[in-house]
Every structure is written in structure tokens, then in C-alpha cells.
N, C-alpha and C positions, 0 to 999 in steps of 0.2 A: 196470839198476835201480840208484837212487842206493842207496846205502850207508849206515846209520844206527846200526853200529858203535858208536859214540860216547855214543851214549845209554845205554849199560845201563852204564859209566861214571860217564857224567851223574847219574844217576838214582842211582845206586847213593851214589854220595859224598854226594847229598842228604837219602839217607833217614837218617840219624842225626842227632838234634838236636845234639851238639858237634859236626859237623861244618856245621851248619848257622850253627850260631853263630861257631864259628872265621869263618865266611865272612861274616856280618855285622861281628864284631870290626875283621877285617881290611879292612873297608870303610871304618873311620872312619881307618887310616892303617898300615903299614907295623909289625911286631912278632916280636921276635925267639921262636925257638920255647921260651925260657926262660919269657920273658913270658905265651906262648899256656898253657904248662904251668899258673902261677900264676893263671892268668884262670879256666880250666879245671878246678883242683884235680884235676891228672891226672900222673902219672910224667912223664919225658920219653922216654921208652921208649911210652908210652901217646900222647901228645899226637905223638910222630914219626908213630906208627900212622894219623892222623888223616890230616898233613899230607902224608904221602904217598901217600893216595889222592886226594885232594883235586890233589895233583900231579899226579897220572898222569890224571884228570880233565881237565886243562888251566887248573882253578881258581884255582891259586896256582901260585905261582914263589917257590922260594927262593934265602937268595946268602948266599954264606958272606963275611964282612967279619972279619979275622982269626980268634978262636976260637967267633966268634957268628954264628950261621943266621938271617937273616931270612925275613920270609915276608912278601909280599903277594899280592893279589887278580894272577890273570892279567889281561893286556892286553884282552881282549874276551871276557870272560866271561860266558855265557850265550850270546852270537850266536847260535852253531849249534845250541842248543837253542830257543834263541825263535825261530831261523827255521821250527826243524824245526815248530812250534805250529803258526805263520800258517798253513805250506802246510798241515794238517789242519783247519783252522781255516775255510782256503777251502775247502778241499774242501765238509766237511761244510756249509757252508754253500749249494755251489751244488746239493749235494743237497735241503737242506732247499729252497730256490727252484724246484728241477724238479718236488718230490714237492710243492712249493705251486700250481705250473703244472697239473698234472696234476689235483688235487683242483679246481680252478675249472672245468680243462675237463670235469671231469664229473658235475661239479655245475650246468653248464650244458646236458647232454646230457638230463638226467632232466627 
């Protein structure tokens, strides 16, 4: 059975709105976590808190460049959760196709 681990992760980093936003911000370019703080109106103790789930997510990636942490968007962010959609996505769909097959054929029976 595949593994899907990942998701309560996923999901979890998404359900807060600043973290939501953190990850929109960081969409428009690359921001150290001083800046995320000030964006945020949040401690840096508060805004670490964010970024480090957000990290352990596989979300962002940060890099220390002398006394300053940046933070951008991970490399392929979302993948493994939008793949994880499609295959439910098919599924339920070829469900709904078999239980549309089934309701013709026995809507032809009567």
C-alpha cells in the first residue's frame, strides 16, 4: 500500500492562514525571515514557528547567507499532494462512470 504520510504534514501547514500567506508572499520571490516577521506582524520567535513547519512540510527551504535566513518556496511544491488529488480524483470518477453504467443498465431492464 502506497504511503501518504506526507499529507497530514501537507495539510496541516496549510490549515493556518499566515501560513498560508507566508506561502503566497514567498511566491512572489525569495524573503529573509526578518522580513516575513515585518510582513506578518509577528515576533521572530512566532514567524520561526511558522517557517518551520512549513519546512518540515517540504514547503520552503531556507539558507542562512551570513547573519540572515532566507526563505523560499521548495522546488516542487505541491507535486505530491496534487498528484495525491488526481489519483482520487480518478478514482471517484470511474466510480461515478460504473454507478452511471449500472443505472442505464437498469433503467433499460424495467
Amino acid at each position: 500500500m502506497v504511503q501518504y504520510d506526507f499529507l497530514d504534514e501537507s495539510f496541516g501547514a496549510l490549515a493556518d492562514p499566515t501560513r498560508r500567506g507566508i506561502l503566497r508572499h514567498l511566491g512572489q520571490g525569495p524573503a529573509s525571515v526578518s522580513e516575513l516577521a515585518e510582513r506578518f506582524e509577528m515576533t521572530l520567535t512566532g514567524i520561526k514557528k511558522h517557517i518551520h513547519l512549513l519546512e518540515g512540510a517540504g514547503m520552503v527551504v531556507t539558507e542562512k547567507r551570513g547573519r540572515v535566513r532566507y526563505c523560499r518556496l521548495g522546488a516542487n511544491v505541491f507535486d505530491r499532494e496534487l498528484a495525491w488529488m488526481q489519483e482520487h480524483r480518478r478514482m471517484v470518477e470511474a466510480r461515478m462512470d460504473r454507478l452511471g453504467e449500472f443505472l442505464e443498465r437498469t433503467e433499460h431492464d424495467q
